[in-house]
C-alpha positions in Angstrom: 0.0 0.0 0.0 2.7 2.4 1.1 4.6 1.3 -2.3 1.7 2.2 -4.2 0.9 5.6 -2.8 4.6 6.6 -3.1 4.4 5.7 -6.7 1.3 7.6 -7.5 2.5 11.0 -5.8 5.7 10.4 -7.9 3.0 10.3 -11.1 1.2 13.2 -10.0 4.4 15.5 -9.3 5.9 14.4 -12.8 2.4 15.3 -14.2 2.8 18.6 -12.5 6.0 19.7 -13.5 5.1 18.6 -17.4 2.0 20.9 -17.0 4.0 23.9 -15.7 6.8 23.4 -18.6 3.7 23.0 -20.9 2.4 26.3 -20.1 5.5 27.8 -20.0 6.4 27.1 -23.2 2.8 28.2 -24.1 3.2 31.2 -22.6 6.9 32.0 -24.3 5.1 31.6 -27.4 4.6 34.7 -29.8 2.1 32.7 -31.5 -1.7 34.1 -30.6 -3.8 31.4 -32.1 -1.7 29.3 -29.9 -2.0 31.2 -26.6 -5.7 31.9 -27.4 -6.4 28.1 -27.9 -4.5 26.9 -25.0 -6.8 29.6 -23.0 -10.0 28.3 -24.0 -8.5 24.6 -23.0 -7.6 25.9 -19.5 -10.7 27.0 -19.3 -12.9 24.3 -20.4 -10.7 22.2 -17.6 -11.7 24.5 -15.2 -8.2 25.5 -14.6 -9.6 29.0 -14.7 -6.0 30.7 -12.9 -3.6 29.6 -15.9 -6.6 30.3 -18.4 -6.7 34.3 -17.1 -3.0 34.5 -17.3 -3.2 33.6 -21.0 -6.1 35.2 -21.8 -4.7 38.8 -20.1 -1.5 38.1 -22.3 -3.0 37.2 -25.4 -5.9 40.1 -25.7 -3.5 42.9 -26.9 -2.8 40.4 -29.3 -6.2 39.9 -31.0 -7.3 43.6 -31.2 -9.7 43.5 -34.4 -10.2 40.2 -34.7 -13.2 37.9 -34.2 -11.6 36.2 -31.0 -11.0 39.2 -29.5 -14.5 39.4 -28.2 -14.7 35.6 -26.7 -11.2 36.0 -25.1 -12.7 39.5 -23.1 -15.8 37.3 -21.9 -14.1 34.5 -21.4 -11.2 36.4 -19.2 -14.0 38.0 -17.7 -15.3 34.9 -16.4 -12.1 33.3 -15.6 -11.7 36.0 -12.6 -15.3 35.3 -11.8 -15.0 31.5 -10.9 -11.8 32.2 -8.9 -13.9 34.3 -6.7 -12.5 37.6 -7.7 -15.4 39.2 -7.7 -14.0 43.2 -7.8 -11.8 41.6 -11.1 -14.5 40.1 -13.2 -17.3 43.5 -11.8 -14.4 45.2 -14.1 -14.0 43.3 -17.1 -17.5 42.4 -17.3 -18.1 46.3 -17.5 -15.3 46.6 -20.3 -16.6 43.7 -22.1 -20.2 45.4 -22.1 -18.5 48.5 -23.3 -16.2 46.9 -25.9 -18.8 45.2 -27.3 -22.5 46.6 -26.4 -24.3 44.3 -29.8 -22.3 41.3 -28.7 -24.8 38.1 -28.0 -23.0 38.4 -24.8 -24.0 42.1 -23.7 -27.0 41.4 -21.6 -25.0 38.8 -19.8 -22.3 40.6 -19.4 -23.8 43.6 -17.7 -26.0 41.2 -15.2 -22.6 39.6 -14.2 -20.9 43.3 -13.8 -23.6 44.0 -11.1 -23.7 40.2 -9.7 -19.9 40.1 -9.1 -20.7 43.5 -7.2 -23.3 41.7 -5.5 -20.9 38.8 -4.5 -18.7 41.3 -3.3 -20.9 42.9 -1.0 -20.0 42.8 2.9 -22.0 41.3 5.7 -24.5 44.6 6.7 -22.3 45.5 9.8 -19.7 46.9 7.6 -19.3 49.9 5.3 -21.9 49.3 3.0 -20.7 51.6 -0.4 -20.2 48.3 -2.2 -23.6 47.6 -1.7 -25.5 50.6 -2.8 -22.4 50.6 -5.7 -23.9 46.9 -6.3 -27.7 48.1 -5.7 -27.6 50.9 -8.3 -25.2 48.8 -10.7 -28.4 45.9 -10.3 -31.1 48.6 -11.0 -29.1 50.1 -14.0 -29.3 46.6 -15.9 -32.9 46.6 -15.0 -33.6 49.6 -16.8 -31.9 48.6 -19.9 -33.3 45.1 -20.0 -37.1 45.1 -18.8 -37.0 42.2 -20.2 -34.5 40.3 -19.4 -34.5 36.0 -18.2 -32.7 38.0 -15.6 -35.1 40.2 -13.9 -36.6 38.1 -11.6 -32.7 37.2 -10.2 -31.9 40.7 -10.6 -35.0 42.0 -8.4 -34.4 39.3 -5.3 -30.9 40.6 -5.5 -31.8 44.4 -4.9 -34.4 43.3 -2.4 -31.9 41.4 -0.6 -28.9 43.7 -1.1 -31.7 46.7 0.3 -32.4 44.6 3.5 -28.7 45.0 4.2 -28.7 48.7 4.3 -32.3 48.2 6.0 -31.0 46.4 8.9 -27.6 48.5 9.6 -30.3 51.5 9.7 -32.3 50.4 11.9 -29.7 49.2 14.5 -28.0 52.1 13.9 -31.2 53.6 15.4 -31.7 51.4 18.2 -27.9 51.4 19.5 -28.8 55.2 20.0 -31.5 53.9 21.8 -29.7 51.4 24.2 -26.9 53.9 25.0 -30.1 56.7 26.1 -28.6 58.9 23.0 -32.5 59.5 23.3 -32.6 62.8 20.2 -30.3 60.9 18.2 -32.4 58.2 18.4 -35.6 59.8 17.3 -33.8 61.6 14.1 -32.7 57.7 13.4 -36.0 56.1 13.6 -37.6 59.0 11.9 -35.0 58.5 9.0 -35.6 55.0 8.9 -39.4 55.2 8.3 -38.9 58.0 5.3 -36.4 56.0 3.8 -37.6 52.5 4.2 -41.8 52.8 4.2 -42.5 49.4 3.4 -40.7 47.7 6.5 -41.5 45.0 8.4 -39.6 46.8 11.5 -41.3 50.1 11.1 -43.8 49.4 13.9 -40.6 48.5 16.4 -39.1 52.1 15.1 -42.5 53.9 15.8 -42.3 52.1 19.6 -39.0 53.2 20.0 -39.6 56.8 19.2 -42.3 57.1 21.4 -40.6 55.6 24.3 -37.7 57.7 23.2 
């Protein structure tokens, strides 16, 4: 058994290091077809950190050319599935304005506002990534009434609103608690103007008149 494992972590490091000098030799290449190719391969094997590498290396090489538009999506995406969500908010917003009668325009902007949206901190924190990811949502809303995303694209605002609802409102009520009693009113008072439909409006209206 211990023969056996030893010989299969010897496979997988010499599978390893072939990889690396494959790419490397991929990468030392001037040839773009080559680089683009070897990209979309990556890619499609999910191995989406060497794919962004050569898709960032090979766009200044396709300027004008029909691949030039797959390689920005597709680089666009390759940030996305690593979970750099500020990354692919930004070349999804290039892509859309590279290419606004692309196929992939509609798409595009959704995922600019999503990644926002995945980027967004728990409601405790600063939330200018949220209302960034809030108006970015609303904006793709407006150009696309129509769009299979709406319905996504609605829950998200909701969801992305009951952040900034809840950070309000215990802003409010910390006043409260520490008997900052006039802050406290101004707070609950501001909470009710800017978020009428809430379910913790009638909690706000009990703790301004007991303020």
């Amino acid at each position: 058994m211990a023969k056996y494992l030893y010989k299969s972590v010897w496979l997988v490091l010499i599978l390893w290091i072939t990889g690396c000098s494959d790419f490397r030799k991929i990468q030392n290449s001037n040839d773009p077809d080559l680089k683009y190719k070897a990209a979309m391969e990556y890619y499609e094997d999910e191995d989406f950190y060497r794919a962004a590498i050569l898709f960032e290396e090979v766009l200044p090489l396709l300027v004008g050319t029909e691949k030039a538009e797959k390689a920005q999506y597709y680089f666009a995406y390759s940030h996305y599935k690593q979970g750099n969500y500020l990354l692919s908010a930004h070349y999804f917003e290039t892509f859309y304005t590279n290419y606004r009668r692309s196929q992939y325009a509609e798409e595009a902007l959704y995922m600019y506002a999503y990644s926002l949206y995945k980027e967004s901190p728990r409601y405790n924190l600063d939330q200018s990534e949220t209302m960034e990811a809030i108006n970015s949502m609303q904006n793709f809303i407006n150009r696309y009434p129509n769009s299979e995303y709406l319905m996504q694209a609605n829950q998200i605002i909701d969801q992305l609103q009951y952040k900034l609802e809840k950070k309000a409102f215990e802003k409010a009520e910390q006043y409260y608690r520490l008997d900052r009693l006039k802050a406290a009113i101004v707070s609950f008072d501001n909470f009710q103007k800017n978020f009428p439909d809430s379910d913790m409006n009638e909690l706000a209206s009990y703790y301004m008149i007991e303020a």
